[in-house]
C-alpha positions in Angstrom: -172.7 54.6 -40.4 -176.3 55.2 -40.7 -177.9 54.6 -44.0 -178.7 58.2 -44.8 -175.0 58.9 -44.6 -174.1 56.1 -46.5 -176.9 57.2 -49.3 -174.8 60.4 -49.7 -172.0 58.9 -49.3 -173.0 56.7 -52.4 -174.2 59.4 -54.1 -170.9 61.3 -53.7 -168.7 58.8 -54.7 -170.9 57.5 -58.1 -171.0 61.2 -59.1 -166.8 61.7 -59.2 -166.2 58.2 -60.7 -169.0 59.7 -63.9 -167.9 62.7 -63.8 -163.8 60.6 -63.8 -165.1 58.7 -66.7 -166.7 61.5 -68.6 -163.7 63.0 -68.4 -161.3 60.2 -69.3 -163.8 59.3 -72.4 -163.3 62.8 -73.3 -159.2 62.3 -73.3 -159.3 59.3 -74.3 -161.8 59.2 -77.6 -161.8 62.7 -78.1 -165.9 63.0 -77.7 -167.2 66.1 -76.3 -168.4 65.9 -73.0 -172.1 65.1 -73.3 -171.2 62.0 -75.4 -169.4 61.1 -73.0 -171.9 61.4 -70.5 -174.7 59.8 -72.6 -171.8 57.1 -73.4 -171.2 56.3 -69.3 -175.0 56.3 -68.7 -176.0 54.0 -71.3 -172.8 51.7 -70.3 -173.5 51.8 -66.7 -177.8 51.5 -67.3 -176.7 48.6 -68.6 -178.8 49.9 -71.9 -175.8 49.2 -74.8 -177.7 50.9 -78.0 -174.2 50.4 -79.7 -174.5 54.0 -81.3 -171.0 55.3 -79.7 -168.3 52.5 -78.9 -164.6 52.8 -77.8 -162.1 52.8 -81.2 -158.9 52.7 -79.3 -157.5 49.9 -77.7 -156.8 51.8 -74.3 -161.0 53.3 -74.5 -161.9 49.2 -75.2 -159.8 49.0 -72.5 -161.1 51.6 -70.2 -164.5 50.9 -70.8 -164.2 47.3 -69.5 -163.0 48.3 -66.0 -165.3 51.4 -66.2 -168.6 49.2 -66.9 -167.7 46.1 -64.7 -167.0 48.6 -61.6 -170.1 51.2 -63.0 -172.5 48.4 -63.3 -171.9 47.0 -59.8 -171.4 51.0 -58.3 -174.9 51.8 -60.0 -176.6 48.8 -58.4 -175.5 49.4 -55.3 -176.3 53.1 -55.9 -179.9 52.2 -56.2 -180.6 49.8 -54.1 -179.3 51.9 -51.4 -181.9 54.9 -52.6 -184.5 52.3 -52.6 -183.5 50.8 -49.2 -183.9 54.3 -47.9 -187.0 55.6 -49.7 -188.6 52.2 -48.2 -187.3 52.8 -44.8 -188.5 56.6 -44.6 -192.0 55.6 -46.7 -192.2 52.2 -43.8 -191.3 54.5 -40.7 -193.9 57.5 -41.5 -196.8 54.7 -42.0 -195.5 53.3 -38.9 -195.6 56.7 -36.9 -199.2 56.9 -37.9 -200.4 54.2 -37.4 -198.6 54.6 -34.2 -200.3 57.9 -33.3 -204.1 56.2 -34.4 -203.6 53.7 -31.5 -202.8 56.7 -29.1 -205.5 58.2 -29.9 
């Protein structure tokens, strides 16, 4: 699989497992869908402000698995975006630096 596949294939799957755990936040602690959202971004940025937390047990629960796999899914999210900015960014320079010498 060539990296830009696997870039939207990364892309695909981190956007269903938020939008899975925007949803199940929303089930499970009954907050409305954008404190969900904020709650899964500030989780899986690794950023904690403490502001919304889990009250039930099964949300405690939840939000272990959910931040163990996030955090790991997000890092490999962006290191695969960098990976491939770099390796666009480093094989443009290269074409013309390429087409200099030709010329």
């Amino acid at each position: 699989m060539n990296l830009h596949k696997k870039v939207i294939f990364a892309v695909t799957i981190f956007l269903i497992f938020l939008l899975g755990g925007i949803f199940a936040y929303s089930f499970i602690e009954g907050w409305n869908y954008l404190d969900s959202a904020y709650f899964i971004v500030v989780t899986v940025a690794t950023i904690g402000y403490g502001d919304f937390v889990p009250q039930t047990n099964i949300g405690k629960i939840f939000t272990i698995f959910f931040s163990f796999f996030g955090i790991g899914m997000a890092f490999y999210f962006f290191s695969l975006i960098g990976k491939y900015l770099y390796k666009k960014t480093f094989q443009n320079e290269l074409k013309k630096h390429h087409e200099k010498l030709i010329k």
